[in-house]
C-alpha positions as CSV (number, residue, x, y, z in Angstrom):
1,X,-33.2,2.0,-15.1
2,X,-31.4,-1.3,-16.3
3,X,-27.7,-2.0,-15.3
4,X,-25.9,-0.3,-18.1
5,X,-27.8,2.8,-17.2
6,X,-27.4,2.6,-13.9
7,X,-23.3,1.6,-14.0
8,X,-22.9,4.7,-16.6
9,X,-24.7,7.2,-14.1
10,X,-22.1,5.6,-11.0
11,X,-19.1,6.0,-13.1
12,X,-19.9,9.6,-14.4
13,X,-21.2,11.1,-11.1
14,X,-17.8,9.6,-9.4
15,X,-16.0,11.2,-12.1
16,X,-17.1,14.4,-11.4
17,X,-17.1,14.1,-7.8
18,X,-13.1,12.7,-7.7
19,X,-12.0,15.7,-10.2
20,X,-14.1,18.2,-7.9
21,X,-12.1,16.6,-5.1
22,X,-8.8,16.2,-6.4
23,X,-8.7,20.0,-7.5
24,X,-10.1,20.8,-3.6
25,X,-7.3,18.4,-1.9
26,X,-9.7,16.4,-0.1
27,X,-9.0,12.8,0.0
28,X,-10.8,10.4,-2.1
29,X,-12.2,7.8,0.4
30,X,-14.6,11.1,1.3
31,X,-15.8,11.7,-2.3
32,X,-17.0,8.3,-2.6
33,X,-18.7,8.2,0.3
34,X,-20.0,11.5,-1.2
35,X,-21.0,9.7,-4.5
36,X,-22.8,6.8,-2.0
37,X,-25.2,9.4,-0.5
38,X,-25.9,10.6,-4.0
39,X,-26.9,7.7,-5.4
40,X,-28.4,5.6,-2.3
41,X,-32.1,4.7,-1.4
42,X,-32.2,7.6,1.2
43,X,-31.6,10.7,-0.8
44,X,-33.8,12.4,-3.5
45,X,-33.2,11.6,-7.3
46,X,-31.7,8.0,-9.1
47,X,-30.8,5.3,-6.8
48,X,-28.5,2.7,-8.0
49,X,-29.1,-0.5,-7.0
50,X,-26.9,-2.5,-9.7
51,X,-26.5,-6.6,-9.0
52,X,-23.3,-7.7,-7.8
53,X,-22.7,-4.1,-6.3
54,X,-22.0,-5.5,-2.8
55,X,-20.4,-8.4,-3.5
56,X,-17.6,-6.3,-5.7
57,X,-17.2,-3.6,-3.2
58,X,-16.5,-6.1,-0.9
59,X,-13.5,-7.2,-2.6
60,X,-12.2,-3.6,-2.5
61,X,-11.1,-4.4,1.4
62,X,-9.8,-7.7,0.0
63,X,-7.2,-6.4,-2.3
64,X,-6.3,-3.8,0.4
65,X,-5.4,-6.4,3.0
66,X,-3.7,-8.3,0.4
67,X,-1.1,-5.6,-0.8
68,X,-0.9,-4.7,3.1
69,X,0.1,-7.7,3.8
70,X,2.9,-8.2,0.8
71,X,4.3,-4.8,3.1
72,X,4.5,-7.5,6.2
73,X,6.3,-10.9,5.8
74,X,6.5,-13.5,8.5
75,X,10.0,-12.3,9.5
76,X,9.0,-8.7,9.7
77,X,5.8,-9.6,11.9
78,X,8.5,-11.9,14.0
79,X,10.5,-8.5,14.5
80,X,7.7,-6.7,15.6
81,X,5.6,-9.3,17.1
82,X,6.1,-7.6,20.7
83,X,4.8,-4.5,18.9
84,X,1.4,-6.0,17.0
85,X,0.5,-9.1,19.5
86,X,1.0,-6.7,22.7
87,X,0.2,-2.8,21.2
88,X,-3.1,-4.6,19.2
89,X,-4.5,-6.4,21.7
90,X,-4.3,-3.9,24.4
91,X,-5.7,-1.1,22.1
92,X,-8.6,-3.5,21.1
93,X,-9.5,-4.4,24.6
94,X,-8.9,-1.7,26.7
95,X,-10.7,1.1,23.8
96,X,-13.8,-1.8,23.7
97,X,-13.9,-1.8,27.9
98,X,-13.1,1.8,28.2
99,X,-16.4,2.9,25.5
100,X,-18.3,0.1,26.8
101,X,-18.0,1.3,30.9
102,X,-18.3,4.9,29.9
103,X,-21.7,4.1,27.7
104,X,-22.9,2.1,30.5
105,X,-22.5,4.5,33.5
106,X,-24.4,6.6,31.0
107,X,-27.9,4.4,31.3
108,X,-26.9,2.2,28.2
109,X,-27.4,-1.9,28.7
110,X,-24.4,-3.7,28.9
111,X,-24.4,-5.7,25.5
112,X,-25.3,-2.3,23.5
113,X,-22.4,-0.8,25.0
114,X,-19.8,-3.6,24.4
115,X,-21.2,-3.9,21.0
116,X,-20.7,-0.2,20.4
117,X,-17.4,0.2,22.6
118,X,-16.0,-3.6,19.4
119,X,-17.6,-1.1,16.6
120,X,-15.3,1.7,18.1
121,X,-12.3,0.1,18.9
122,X,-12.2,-0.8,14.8
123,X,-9.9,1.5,12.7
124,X,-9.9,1.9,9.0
125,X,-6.9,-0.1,7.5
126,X,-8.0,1.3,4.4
127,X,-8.5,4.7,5.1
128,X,-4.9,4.7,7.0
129,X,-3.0,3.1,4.0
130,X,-4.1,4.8,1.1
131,X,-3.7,7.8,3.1
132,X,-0.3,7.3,4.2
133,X,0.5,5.8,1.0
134,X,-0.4,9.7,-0.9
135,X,1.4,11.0,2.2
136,X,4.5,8.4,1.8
137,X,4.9,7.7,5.4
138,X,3.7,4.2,4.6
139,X,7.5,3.0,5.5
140,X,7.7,5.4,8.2
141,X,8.2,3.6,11.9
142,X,4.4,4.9,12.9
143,X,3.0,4.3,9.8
144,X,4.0,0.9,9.9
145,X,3.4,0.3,13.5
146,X,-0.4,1.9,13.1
147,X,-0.8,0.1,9.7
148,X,-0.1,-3.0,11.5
149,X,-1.8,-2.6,14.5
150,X,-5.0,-1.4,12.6
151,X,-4.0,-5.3,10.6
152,X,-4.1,-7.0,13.6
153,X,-7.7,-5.5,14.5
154,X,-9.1,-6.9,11.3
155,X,-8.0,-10.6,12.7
156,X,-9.9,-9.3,16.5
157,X,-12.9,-8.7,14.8
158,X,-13.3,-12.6,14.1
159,X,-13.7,-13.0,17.8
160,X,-16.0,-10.2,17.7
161,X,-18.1,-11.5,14.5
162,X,-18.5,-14.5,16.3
163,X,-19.3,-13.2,20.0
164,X,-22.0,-10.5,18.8
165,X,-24.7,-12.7,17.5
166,X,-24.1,-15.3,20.7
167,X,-24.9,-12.1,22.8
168,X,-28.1,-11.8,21.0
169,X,-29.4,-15.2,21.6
170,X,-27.7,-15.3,24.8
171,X,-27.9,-19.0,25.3
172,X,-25.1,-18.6,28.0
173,X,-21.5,-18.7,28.7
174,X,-20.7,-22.4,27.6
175,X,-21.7,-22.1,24.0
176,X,-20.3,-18.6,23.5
177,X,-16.8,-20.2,25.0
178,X,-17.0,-22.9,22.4
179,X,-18.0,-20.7,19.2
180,X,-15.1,-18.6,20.1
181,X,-12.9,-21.8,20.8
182,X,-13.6,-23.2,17.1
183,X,-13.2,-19.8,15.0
184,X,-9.6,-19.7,16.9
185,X,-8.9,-23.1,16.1
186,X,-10.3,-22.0,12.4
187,X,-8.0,-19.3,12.4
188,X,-4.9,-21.4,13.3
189,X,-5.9,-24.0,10.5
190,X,-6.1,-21.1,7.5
191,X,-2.9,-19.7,8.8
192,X,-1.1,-23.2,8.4
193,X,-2.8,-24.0,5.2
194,X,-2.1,-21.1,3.6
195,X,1.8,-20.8,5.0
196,X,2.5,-24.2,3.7
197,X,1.2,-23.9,0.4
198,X,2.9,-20.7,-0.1
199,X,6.3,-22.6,1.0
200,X,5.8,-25.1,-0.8
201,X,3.8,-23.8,-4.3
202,X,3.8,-20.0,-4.4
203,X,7.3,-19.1,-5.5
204,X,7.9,-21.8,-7.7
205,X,4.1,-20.9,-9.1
206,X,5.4,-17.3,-9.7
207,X,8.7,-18.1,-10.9
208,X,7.4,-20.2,-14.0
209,X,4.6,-17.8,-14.8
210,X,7.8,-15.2,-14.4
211,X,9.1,-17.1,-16.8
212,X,7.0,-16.5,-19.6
213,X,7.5,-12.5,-19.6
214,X,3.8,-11.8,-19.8
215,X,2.4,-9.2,-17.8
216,X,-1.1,-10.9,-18.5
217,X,-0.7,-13.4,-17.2
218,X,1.4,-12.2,-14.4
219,X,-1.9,-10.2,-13.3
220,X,-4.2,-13.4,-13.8
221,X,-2.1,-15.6,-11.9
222,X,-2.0,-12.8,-9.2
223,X,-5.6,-12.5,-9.0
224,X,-6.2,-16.4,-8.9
225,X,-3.6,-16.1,-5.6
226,X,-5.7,-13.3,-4.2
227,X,-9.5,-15.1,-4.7
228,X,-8.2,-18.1,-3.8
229,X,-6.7,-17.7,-0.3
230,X,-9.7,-15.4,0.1
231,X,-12.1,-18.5,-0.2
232,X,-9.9,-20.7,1.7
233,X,-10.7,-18.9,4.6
234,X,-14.2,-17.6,3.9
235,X,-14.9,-21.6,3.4
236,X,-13.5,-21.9,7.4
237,X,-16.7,-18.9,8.2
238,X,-13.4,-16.4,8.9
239,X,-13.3,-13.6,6.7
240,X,-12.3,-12.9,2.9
241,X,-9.9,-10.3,4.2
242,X,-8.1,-12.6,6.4
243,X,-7.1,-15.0,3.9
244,X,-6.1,-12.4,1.2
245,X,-3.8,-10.5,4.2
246,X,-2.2,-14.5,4.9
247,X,-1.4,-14.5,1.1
248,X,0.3,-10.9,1.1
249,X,2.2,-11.9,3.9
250,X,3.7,-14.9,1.8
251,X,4.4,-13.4,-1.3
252,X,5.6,-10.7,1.0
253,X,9.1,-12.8,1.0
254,X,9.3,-13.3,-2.5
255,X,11.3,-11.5,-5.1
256,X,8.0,-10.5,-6.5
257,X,6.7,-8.5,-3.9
258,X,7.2,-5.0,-6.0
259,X,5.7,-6.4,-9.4
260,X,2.7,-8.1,-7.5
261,X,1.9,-5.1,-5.8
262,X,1.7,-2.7,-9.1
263,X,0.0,-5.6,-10.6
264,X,-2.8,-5.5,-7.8
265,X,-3.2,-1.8,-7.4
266,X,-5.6,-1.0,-10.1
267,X,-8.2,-3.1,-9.1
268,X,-7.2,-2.5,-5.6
269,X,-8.1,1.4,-6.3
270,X,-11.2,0.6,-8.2
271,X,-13.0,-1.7,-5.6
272,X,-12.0,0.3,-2.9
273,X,-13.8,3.4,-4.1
274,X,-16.8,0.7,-4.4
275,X,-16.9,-0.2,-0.9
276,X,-17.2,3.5,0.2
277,X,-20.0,4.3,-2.3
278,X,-21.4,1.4,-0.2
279,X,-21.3,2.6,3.1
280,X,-22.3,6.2,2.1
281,X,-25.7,4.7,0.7
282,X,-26.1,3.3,4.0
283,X,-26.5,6.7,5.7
284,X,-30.5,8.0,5.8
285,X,-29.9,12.1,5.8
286,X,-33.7,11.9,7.1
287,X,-32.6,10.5,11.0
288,X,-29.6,13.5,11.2
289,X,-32.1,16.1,12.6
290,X,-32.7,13.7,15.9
291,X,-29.4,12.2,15.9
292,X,-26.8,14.5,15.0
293,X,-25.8,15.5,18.4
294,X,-25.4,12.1,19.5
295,X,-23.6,11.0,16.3
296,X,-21.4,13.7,16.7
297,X,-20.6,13.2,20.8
298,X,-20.2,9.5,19.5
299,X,-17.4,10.5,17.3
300,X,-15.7,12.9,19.5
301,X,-15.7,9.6,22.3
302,X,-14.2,7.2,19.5
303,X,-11.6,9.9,18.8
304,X,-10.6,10.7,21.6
305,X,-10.5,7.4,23.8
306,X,-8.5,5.9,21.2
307,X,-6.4,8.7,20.7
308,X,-5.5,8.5,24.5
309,X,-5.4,4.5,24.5
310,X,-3.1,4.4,21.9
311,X,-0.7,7.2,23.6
312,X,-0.6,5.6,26.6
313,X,0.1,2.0,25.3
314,X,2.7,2.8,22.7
315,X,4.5,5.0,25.1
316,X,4.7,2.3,27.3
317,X,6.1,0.1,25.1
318,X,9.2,2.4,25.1
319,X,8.3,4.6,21.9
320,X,9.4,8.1,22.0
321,X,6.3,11.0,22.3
322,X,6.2,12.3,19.0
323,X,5.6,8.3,17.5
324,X,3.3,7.8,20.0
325,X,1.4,10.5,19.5
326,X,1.6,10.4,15.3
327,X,0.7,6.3,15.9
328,X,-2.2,7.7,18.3
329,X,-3.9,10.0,15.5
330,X,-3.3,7.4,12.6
331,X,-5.9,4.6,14.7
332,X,-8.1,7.4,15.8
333,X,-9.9,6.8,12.8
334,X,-13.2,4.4,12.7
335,X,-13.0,1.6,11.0
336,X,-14.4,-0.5,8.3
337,X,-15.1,-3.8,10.2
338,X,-16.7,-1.5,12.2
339,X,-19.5,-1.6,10.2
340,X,-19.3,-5.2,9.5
341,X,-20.0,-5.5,13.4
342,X,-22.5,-3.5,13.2
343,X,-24.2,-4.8,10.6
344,X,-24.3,-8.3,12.4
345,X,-25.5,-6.6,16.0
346,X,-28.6,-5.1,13.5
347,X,-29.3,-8.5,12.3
348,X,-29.0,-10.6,15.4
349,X,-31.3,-7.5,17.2
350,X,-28.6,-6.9,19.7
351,X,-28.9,-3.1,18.8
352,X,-32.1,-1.0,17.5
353,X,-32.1,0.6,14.2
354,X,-32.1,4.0,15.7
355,X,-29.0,3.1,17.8
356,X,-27.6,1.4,15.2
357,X,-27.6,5.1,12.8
358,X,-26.5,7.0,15.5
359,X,-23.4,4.4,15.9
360,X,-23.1,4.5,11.8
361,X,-23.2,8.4,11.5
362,X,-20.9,8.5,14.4
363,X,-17.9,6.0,12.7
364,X,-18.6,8.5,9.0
365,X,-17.7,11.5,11.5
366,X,-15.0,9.7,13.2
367,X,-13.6,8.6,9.5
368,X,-14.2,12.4,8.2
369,X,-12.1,13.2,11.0
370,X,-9.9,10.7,11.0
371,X,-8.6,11.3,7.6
372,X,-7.7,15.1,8.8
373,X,-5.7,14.0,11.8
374,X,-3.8,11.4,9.4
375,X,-3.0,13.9,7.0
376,X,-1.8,16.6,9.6
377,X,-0.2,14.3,12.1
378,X,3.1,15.8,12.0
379,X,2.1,19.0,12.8
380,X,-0.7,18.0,15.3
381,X,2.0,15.4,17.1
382,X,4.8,18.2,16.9
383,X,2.3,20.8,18.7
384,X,1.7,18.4,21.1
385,X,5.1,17.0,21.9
386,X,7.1,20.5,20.9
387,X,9.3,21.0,24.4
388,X,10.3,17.0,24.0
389,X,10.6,17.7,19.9
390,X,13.2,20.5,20.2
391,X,15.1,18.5,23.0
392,X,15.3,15.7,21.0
393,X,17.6,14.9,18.1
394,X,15.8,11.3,17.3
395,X,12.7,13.2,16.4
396,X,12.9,12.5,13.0
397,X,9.7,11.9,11.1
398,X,11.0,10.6,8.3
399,X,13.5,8.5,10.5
400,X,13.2,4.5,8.8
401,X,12.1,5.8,5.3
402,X,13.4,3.3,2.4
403,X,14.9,5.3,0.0
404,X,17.7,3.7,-2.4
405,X,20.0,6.2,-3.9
406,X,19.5,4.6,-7.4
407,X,17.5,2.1,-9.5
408,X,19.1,0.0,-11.8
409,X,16.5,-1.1,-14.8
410,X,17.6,-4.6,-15.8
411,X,20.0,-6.9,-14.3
412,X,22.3,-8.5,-17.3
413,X,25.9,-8.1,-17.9
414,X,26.1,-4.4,-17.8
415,X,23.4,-4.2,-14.6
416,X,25.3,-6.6,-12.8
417,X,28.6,-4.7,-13.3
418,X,27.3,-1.7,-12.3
419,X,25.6,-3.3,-9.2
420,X,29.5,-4.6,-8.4
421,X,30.8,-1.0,-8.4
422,X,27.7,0.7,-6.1
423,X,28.0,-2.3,-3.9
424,X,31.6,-1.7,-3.1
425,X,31.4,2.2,-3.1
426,X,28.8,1.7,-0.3
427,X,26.1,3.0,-2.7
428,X,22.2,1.8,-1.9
429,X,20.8,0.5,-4.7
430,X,17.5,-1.6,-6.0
431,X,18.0,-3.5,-9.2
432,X,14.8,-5.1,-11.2
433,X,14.5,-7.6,-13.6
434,X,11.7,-9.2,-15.8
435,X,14.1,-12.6,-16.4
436,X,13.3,-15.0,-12.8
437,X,16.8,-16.7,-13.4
438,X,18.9,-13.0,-13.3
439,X,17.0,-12.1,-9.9
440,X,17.9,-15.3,-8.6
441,X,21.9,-14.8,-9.4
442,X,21.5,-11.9,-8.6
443,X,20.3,-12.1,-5.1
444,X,23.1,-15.3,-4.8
445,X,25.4,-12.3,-5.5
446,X,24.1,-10.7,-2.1
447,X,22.5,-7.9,-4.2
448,X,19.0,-6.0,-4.1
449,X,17.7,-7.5,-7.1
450,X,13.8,-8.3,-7.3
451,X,11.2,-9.0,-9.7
452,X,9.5,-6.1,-11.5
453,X,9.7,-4.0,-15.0
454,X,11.2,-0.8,-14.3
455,X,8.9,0.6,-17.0
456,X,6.0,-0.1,-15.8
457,X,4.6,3.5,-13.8
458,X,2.8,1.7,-10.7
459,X,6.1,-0.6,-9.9
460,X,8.0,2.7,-9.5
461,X,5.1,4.2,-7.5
462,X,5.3,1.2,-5.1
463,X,9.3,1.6,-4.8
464,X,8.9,5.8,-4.4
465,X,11.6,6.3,-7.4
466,X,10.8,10.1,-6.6
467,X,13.7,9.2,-3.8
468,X,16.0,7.8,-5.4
469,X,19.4,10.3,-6.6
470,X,19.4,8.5,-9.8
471,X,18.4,5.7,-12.5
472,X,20.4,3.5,-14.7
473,X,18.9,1.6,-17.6
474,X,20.5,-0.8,-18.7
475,X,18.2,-3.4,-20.7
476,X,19.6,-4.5,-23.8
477,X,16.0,-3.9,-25.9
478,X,15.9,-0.2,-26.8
479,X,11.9,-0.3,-27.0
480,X,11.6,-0.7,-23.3
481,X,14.5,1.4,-22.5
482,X,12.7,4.2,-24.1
483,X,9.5,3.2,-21.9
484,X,11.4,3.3,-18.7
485,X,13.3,6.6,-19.5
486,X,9.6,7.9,-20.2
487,X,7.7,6.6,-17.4
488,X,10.9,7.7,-14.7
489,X,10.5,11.4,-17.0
490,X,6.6,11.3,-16.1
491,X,6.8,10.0,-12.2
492,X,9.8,11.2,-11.1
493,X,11.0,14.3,-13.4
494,X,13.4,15.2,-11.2
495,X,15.7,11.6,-10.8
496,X,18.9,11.7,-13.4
497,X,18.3,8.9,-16.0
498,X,21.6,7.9,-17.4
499,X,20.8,4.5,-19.5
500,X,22.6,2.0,-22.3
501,X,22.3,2.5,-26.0
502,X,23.6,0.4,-28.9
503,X,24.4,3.0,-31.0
504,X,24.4,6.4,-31.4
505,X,20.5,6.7,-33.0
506,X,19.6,4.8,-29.9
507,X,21.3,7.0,-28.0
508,X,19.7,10.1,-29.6
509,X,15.8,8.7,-28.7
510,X,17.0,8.2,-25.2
511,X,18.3,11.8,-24.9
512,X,15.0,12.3,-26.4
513,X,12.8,10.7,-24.4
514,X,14.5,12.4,-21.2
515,X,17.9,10.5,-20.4
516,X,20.3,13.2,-18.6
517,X,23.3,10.8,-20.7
518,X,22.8,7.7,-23.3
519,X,26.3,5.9,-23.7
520,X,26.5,3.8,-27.3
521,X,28.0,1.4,-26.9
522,X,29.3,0.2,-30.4
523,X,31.2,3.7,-30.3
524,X,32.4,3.7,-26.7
525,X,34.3,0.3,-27.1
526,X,35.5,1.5,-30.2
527,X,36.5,5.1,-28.3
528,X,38.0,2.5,-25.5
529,X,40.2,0.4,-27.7
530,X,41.7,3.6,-29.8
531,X,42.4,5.1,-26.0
532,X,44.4,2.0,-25.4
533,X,46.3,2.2,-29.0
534,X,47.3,5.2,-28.4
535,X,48.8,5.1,-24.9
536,X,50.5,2.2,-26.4
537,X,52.2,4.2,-28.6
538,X,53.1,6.5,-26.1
539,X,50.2,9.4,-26.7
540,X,50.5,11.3,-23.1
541,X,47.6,10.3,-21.3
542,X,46.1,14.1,-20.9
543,X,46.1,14.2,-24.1
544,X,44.1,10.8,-24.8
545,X,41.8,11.9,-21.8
546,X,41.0,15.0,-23.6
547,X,40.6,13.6,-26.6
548,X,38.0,10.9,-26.1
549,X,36.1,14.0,-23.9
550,X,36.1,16.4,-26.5
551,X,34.5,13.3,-28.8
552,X,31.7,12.3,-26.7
553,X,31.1,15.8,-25.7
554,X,30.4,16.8,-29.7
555,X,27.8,13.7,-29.5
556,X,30.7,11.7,-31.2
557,X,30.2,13.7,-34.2
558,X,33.6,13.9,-35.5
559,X,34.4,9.4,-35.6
560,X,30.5,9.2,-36.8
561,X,31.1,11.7,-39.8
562,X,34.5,10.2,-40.6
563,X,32.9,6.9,-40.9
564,X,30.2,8.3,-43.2
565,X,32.7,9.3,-45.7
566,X,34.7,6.2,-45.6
567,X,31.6,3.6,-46.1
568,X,31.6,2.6,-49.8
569,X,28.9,4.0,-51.6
């Protein structure tokens, strides 16, 4: 079967698996994986084996830690660094020492068993964020605290990637102090190099491709960013991942943050569901009959010890019970660089083959799993915490949600105004903007105002416009004000849309298209003028009021049909 054939059999069997799925509730990471054990070399039937395949679905965890890390700039990291540097270590070493003493009291060697306690400790930072992300606790306090903590265990497993193949040469304790010496040291360096050129290149870089309002090459010069701090710091022997998170943490400051992230997100999505086709062709169905029962004890250890780790050390940190426990079941997942560990134990011949299934089968139960207790961890948390829940008035799940009461499209002379009167009503508001110089003034005004197209439908994913209590557009071009009042319609049905029109046929296709009120505004400075006349001329002001209401409220029939018969013919 050439390529073509093979790619076309991939896409259609995912097809049909995702819609089977989809309809069923069941998240998407376990169709794929599904679709993986369909197609791979240990199941009966076509086995696709297409060039490039791993290489492509590696890149699906590169674009996840990139739009990860846009969610974590350096001054949000600073705020929580107590939080990540002291909850992320501790959970990495004490769940590694923890599985590793409990495997080795049970007859395992010593360097199996600290292999298999680093495989365990991993948790899936792309499991938890797509998953939280469908749920919308991404900007939830343990959603961000366990999405950053499972962040900071993709930079441990460098140690880890390094350590593991020392152990199987075991030349001693000098070298294996050195190796891990240098990829610190490595570390350090891509961190710098990266920081510095974002300072110093990135927004300036983004602000002139900004510039040239297309949304082509807005997505090419987003990839480029991606790829290339991705080979910075694969050229240091760290991973692709890391350097991709250090660039998300950059633009992460930028006005651009939203636009780059909806940019990103289809091939994000894409590659993603590549990677788990490729670990479910890993799994051999054949071993299950001898293994299952120690794959499936190895899951229930990996759940449960970090489950309890993670309990214990966030409550610790001062964390009330129900985070704790709601962090605790978000990390109780396996991990990803999991398997990357274990893929370099199995080379280096630290670990047998048979071991090394069991430990595989065992992270695929653990992530199975996983994904359950992330999607029910309120209620699983609440049960467990219910006295302290119903004592407590803080126990808030959705405590620390972002939600913006409304979303102004476009930030010109009518945006800005109405970004003056929210402001000083106290109203929460996000303005966006497609024109770099108007998101500039308008963050010198002290306003909310970013970088993005409000009509494009991922952007207002990425923001959750489903929140907000309403939308203004208020772009001067009636073509994309029509395309925002659409895509708002089609994502959020149930936000208001008020927007601008120019005149009163503009107006119509907005009402049209879905806008709850669509002001035009050649009539309504005419209407505003005439209101002054008249008060001039001493017209009670009820009466004026009344008047200019009962106008708009016949669609300004009566002033549009008395200026039909007066135009010359």
């Amino acid at each position: 079967m050439d390529n073509l054939a093979q790619v076309i059999l991939l896409l259609a069997v995912a097809v049909a698996i995702m819609v089977a799925f989809q309809r069923l509730h069941v998240p998407t990471s376990l169709g794929y994986l599904l679709v993986g054990l369909i197609l791979g070399p240990h199941t009966a039937g076509p086995t696709v084996n297409v060039a490039g395949f791993k290489v492509l679905a590696e890149f699906g965890v590169v674009f996840l830690l990139f739009s990860i890390g846009l969610n974590y700039s350096l001054p949000q990291l600073h705020a929580m660094r107590h939080q990540i540097l002291g909850l992320g270590t501790a959970q990495v070493v004490l769940t590694t020492v923890v599985v590793a003493v409990l495997l080795w009291l049970a007859g395992i060697s010593a360097v199996v068993a600290f292999v298999i306690g680093a495989v365990f400790a991993q948790s899936s930072s792309t499991i938890i964020g797509r998953q939280l992300g469908e749920q919308g606790e991404d900007g939830s306090p343990h959603g961000r605290l366990g999405l950053a903590i499972s962040v900071f265990q993709d930079v441990t497993a460098v140690p880890f990637l390094i350590l593991i193949p020392v152990l199987g040469t075991a030349t001693g304790m000098d070298k294996l102090a050195g190796e891990l010496g240098w990829a610190m040291a490595k570390a350090v360096l891509a961190f710098a190099f990266v920081f510095y050129a974002a300072r110093w290149a990135l927004r300036p870089f983004f602000h002139r491709v900004a510039e040239r309002r297309s949304a082509e090459l807005f997505t090419l010069t987003v990839l480029l960013v991606v790829l290339a701090a991705a080979w910075t710091t694969s050229s240091l022997g760290l991973s692709l991942a890391f350097g991709a998170f250090l660039a998300g943490m950059m633009l992460g400051e930028t006005e651009f943050r939203h636009q780059v992230e909806s940019s990103i997100r289809p091939f994000r999505d894409v590659l993603l569901g590549l990677f788990f086709v490729g670990i479910g062709m890993l799994i051999d169905p054949a071993s299950l009959p001898r293994i299952w029962h120690w794959a499936l004890m190895g899951a229930l250890l990996l759940l449960l010890t970090k489950i309890v780790v993670v309990v214990v050390i966030v409550r610790a940190s001062g964390m009330d019970a129900l985070a704790a426990w709601r962090t605790a079941l978000l990390l109780a997942v396996g991990g990803e660089f999991g398997f990357a560990l274990l893929a370099v134990a199995l080379g280096a011949g630290v670990i047998a083959q048979e071991t090394g299934q069991i430990v595989l089968n065992a992270v695929l139960l653990s992530m199975i799993g996983g994904v359950l207790l992330i999607r029910y961890n309120d209620r699983i948390a609440a049960r467990l915490t219910k006295p302290a829940a119903e004592s407590s008035p803080l126990a808030d799940p959705l405590a620390g949600l972002p939600s913006p009461q409304v979303l102004i499209g476009g930030y010109g002379r009518v945006g800005h105004t109405i970004a003056v009167l929210l402001k000083s009503s106290g109203v929460d508001f996000l303005a966006f903007d497609t024109d770099p110089k108007r998101v500039q003034q308008g963050q010198a005004d002290g306003h909310a105002v970013l970088y993005g197209d409000i009509a494009d439908p991922e952007l207002l994913t990425a923001v959750r416009a489903e929140r907000a209590s309403l939308a203004i557009i208020t772009v001067d071009s009636h073509v994309v004000a029509l395309r925002a009042v659409a895509a708002l319609r089609q994502h959020c049905p149930l936000v208001p849309v008020i927007a601008r029109a120019r005149d009163l046929q503009t107006s119509s296709a907005l009402m049209s298209a879905g806008a709850m009120h669509a002001y035009p505004e050649a009539i309504e400075s005419s209407l505003r003028l005439g209101a002054i006349a008249l008060r001039v001329l001493r017209v009670p002001t009820v009466d004026v009021d009344q008047m200019m209401q009962d106008i708009r409220n016949s669609d300004y029939q009566p002033v549009v049909e008395d200026h039909v018969k007066e135009e010359p013919k």
